[in-house]
NUZA-540016 format. One record per residue: x, y, z of N, C-alpha, C, O in turn. Coordinates in pm, whole numbers, plus 50000, padded with zeros to 5 digits. Example, Ala and Ser with C-alpha at 12.3 -4.5 7.8 and 13.67 -1.06 7.14 Angstrom:
NUZA-540016
513194943150780512304955050780513204967050780514244966850846
512854977550708513674989450714512905000350787513415011450804
This chain:
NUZA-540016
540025223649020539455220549149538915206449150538185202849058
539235197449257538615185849303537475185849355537695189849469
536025183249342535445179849413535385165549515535415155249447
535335163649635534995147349649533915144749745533665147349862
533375138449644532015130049710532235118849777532695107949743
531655125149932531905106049993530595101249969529735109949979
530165088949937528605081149959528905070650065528265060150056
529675071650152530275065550307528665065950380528405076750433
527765057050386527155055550506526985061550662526055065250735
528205060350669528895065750800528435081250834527965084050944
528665095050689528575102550724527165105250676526735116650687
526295094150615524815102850594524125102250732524195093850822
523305116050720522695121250876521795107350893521425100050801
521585106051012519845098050996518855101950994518795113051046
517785097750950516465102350989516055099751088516165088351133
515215113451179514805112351267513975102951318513895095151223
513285098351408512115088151447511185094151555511325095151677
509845099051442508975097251529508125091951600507825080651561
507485096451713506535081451758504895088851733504345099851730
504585072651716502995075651695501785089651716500855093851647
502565094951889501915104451883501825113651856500855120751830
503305115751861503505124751772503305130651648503255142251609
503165115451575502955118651406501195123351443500985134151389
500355119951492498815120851504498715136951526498085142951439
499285145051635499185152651646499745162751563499485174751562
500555156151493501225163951391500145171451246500035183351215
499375156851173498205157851136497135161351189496285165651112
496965161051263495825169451358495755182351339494675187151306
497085191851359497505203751313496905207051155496355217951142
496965201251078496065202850976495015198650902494555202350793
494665188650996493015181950973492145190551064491205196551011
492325191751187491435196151307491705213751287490745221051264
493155219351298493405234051328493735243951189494085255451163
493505235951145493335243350937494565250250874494495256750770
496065247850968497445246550902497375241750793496695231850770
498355250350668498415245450590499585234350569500635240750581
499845222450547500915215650506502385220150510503255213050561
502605229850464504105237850477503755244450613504865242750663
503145249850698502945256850796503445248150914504325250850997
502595236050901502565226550989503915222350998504415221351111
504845218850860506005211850856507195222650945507865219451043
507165233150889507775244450940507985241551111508885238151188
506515245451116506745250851286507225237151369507775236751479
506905227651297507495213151395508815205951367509315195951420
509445218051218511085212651218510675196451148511195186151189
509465197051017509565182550997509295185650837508565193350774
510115177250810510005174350654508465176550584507535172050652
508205181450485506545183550408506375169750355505185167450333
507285158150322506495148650257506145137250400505325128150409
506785140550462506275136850602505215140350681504405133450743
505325151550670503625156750749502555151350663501585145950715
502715153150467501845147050388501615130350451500615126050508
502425125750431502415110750463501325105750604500615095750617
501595118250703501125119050808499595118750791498835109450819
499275131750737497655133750747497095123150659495935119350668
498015118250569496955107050455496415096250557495205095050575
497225089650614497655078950725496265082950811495405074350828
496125095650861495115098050972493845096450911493105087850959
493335104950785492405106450733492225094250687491055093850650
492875081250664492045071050605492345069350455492875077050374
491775055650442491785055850301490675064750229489555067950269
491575068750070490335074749998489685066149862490025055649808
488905072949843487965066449755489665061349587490095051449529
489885074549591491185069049516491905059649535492045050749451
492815059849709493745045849723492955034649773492055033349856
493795024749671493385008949680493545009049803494495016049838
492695001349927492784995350018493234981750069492534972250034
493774980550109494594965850147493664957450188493154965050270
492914945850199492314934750216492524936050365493554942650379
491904931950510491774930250641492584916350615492884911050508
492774913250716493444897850742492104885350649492144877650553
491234889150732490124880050700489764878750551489624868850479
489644896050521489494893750338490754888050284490494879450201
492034889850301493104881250242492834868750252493234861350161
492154863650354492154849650386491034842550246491364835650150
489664847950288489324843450180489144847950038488324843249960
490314861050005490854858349890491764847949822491934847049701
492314840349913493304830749907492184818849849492124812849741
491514818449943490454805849891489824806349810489604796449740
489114821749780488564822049641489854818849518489594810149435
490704823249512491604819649391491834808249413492174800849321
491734804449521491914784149459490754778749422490714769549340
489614784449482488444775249401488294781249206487594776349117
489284793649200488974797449062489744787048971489464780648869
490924788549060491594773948977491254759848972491544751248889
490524759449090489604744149058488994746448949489334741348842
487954754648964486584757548848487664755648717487414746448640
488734763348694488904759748541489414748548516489014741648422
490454744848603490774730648583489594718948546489774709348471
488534721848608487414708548612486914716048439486594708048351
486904731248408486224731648310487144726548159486714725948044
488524723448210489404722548094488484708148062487664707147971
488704701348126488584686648130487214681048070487064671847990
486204689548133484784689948045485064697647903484484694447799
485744705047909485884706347715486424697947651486114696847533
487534688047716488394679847681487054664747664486924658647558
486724663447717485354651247773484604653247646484434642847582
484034665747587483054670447513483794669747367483124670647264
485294667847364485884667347209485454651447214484844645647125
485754647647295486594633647287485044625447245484974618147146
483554628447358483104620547317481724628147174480604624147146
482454638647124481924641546988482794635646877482584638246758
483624629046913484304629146793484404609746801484924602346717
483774606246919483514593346910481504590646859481104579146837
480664601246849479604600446832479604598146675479144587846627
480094607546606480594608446448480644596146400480994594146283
């Protein structure tokens, strides 16, 4: 017997697209109405790592996931790492300053 596998683009299904409000109310179903995760996925015909994805998204970050920087904190994270690289650069140079004029004191 032949099996044949197509990996043709063409015939993989797509994924559906939901919209915003949908996904909210989706999580809502088990933040607000105490569905469990498979319950929720079930009755709305939606994938479980999707509804997961869903309620994380609603509920916020947790104390576990890293949080992404706001625009503003990226901003002056940007500036803090350049003044870190100033600071060492100026401190190479003062160690470099401090050989040079110990070894002219000698």
């Amino acid at each position: 017997m032949s099996l044949e596998v197509n990996m043709s683009k063409q015939n993989k299904p797509k994924r559906p697209v939901y919209n915003l409000e949908f996904k909210q109310d989706a999580a809502k179903l088990v933040i607000e109405k105490g569905y469990t995760h498979q319950q929720a996925a079930d009755s709305l015909g939606i994938s479980l790592s999707a509804i997961g994805r869903w309620v994380r998204a609603e509920r916020g970050p947790t104390i576990e996931t890293k949080s992404t920087p706001s625009l503003s904190g990226q901003a002056e994270l940007v500036r803090l790492r350049k003044e870190v690289e100033q600071l060492r650069m100026e401190r190479e140079i003062l160690k470099k300053a401090a050989v040079f004029f110990a070894k002219e004191v000698e």
